[in-house]
C-alpha positions in Angstrom: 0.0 0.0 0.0 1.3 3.2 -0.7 2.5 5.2 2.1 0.0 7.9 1.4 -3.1 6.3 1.8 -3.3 6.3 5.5 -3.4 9.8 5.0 -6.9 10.1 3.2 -9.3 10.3 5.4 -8.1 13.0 7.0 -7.1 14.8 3.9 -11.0 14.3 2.1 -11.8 16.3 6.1 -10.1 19.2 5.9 -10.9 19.1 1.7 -14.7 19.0 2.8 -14.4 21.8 5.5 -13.7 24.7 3.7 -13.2 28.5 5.7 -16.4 30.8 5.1 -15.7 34.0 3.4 -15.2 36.6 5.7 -14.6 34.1 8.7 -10.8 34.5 9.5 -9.3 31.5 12.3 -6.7 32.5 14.5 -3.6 30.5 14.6 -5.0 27.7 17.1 -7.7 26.9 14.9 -5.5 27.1 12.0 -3.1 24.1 13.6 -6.2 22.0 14.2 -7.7 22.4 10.4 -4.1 21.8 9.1 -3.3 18.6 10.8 -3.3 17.0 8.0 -0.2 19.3 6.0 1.5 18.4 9.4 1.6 14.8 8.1 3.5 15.3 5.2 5.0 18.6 5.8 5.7 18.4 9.8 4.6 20.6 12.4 4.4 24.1 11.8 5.6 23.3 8.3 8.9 22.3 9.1 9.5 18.9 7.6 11.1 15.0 9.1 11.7 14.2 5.4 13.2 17.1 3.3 13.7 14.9 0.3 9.9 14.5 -0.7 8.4 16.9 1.6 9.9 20.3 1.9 9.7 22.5 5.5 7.7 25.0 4.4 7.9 27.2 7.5 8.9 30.6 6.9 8.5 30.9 2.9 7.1 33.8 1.4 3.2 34.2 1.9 2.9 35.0 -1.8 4.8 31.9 -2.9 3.3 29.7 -1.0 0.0 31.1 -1.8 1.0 30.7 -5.6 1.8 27.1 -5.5 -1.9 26.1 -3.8 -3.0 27.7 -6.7 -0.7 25.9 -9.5 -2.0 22.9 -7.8 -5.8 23.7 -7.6 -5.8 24.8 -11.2 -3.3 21.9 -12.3 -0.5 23.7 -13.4 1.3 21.7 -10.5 0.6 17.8 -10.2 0.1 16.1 -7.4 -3.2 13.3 -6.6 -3.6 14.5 -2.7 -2.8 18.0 -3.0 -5.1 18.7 -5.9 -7.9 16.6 -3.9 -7.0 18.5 -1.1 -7.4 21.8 -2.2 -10.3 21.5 -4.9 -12.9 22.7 -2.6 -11.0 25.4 -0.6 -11.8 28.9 -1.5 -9.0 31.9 -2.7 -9.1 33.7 0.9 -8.6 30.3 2.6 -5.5 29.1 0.7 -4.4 32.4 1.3 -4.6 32.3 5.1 -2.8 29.1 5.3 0.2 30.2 3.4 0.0 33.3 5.8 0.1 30.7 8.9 3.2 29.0 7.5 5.0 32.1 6.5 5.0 33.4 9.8 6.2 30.1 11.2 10.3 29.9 12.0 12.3 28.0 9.2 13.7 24.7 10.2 17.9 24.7 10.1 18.8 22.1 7.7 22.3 20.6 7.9 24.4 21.2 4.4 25.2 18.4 2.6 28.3 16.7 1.0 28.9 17.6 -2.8 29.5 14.6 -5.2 32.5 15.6 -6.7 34.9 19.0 -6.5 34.3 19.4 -10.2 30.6 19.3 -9.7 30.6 21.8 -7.0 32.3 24.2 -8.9 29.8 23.9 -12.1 27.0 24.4 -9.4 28.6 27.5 -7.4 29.4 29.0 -11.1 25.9 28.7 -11.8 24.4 29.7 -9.0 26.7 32.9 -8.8 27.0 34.0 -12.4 24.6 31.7 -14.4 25.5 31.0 -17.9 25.1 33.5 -21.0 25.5 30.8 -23.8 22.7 29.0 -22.4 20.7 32.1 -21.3 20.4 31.0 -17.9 20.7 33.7 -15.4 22.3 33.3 -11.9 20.2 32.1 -8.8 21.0 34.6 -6.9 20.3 37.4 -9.4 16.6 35.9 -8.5 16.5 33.8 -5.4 18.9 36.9 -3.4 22.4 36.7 -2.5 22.3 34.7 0.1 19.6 32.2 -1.5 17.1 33.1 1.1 14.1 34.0 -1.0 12.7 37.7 -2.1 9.2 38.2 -0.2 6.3 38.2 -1.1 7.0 35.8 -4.4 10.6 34.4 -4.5 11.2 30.6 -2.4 14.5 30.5 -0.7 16.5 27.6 -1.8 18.9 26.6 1.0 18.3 23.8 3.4 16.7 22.1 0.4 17.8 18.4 -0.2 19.2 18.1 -3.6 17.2 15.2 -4.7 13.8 17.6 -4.0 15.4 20.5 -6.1 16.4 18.0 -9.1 13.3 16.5 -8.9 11.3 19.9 -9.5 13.5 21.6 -12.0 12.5 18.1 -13.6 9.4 18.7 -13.2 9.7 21.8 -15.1 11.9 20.5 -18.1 8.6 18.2 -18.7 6.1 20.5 -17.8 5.0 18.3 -14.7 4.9 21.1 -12.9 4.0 24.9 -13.8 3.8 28.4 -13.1 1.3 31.1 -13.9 2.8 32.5 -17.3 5.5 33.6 -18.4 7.1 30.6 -16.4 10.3 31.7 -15.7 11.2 28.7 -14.0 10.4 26.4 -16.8 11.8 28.5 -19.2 15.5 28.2 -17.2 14.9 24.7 -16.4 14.2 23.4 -20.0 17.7 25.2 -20.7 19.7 23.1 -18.1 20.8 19.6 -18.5 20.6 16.6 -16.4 24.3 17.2 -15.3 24.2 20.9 -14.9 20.7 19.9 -12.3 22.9 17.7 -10.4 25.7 20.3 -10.2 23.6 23.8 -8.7 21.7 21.4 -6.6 24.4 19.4 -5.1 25.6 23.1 -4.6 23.1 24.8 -2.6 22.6 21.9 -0.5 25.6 21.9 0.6 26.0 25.9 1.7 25.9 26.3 5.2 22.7 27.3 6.9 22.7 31.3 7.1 22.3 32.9 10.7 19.3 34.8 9.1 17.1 32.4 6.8 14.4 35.3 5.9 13.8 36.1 2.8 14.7 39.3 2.1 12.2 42.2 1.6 13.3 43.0 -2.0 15.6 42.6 -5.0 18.3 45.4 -5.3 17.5 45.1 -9.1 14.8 43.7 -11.7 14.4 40.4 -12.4 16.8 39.0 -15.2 13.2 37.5 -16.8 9.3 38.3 -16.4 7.7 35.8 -14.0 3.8 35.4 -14.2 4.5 34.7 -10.2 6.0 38.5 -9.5 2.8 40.4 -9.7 
C-alpha cells in the first residue's frame, strides 16, 4: 500500500471543511484544520523528510500562496494536494500560506557535494549563471544569500538536492508549472541533467545562514518576467 493512503481520510476532512468568506481562524484553529499538512510537511511546516516533503515554514506568503494555486488549477501535479485543495476557496489558501509564513524556518544541515568538479559547475551557476545558455544566476533571483525575495521568491537553501532535481525536472517536462510567463520552466528546459545535479548538489551543501528570511526586496529587476511576480 502506498504510504500515502493512510493519510486520506483525513485529507478528504479538511478538503470537505472549507473556511467561510469573511470568517478568519486564528492560529490555534489554523493548527487543528491543518493537521493534515502536518503529516506530510511536519509541524508548523517544518519537515522530518526534506527529500519529498519540503519544510515550508517561513516561505514567502505570496509563494506559497501561488503554489496552492498551480496545484488547484493543475498547473502543479500532485493526486492529494489537488484533492486536497479543490474545494478550498482563494481567501482560505491564502490564510494558510499566511500561517506558515510566519512560522520559523527549520535549520537544515548542508550536505556533501559529489565531486569537487561538480561543486564548482553548481557554485558557477548559481553565482554567475550561464550566458551561452541564457540562464541567469540564482542569486540574481533567489537573493544573494539564497534566502528567498518576499512576497514571491522561495528560498532555496536547506533544500535536499534530490527535492530540487526533482522539480527543476518537473519543469523540463512541464509536470509542474507556473502562472505565465514561467520563468522557472523557461530556465529549467535550458539546463541539463548534469548541470541539475551540479547547482543542486551546490546549494545543498552551503551552510545554513544565521538569518534564513527572505529578504524584503531585490536590489535590481528580475533577469526574466515571471507570471509569479505580480
Amino acid at each position: 500500500m502506498p504510504h500515502w493512503k493512510p493519510l486520506l481520510p483525513a485529507l478528504a476532512l479538511l478538503a470537505l471543511c472549507p473556511l467561510a468568506e469573511g470568517d478568519p481562524l486564528d492560529d490555534e484553529a489554523l493548527v487543528e484544520r491543518l493537521a493534515p499538512c502536518a503529516a506530510c510537511h511536519g509541524e508548523s511546516g517544518r519537515s522530518a523528510s526534506e527529500v519529498y516533503f519540503p519544510s515550508i515554514a517561513g516561505k514567502p506568503a505570496g509563494y506559497l500562496y501561488a503554489q496552492l494555486e498551480n496545484y488547484r488549477a493543475g498547473r502543479r501535479r500532485h493526486t492529494i494536494m489537488e484533492g486536497l485543495l479543490a474545494n478550498l476557496s482563494e481567501s482560505y489558501l491564502k490564510e494558510i500560506a499566511a500561517y506558515y509564513a510566519r512560522q520559523e524556518p527549520k535549520w537544515t544541515p548542508p550536505s556533501h557535494p559529489r565531486s569537487d568538479e561538480e561543486l564548482a559547475r553548481g557554485r558557477e551557476l548559481i553565482e554567475d549563471g550561464d550566458a551561452d545558455l541564457g540562464v541567469p544566476s540564482c542569486r540574481a533571483c533567489h537573493g544573494e544569500t539564497l534566502t528567498g525575495v518576499a512576497p514571491y521568491i522561495p528560498g532555496l537553501v536547506g533544500l535536499r538536492p534530490e527535492y530540487l532535481s526533482a522539480q527543476l525536472a518537473a519543469w523540463r517536462t512541464g509536470a509542474r508549472r507556473a502562472a505565465e510567463p514561467d520563468c522557472m520552466g523557461e530556465i529549467a528546459r535550458r539546463l541539463d541533467r548534469d548541470d541539475i545535479h551540479a547547482l543542486t548538489a551546490w546549494i545543498a551543501s552551503r551552510p545554513y545562514p544565521e538569518d534564513p528570511r527572505p529578504a524584503a526586496s531585490l536590489p535590481h529587476d528580475l533577469p526574466l518576467e515571471c507570471g509569479v511576480v505580480r
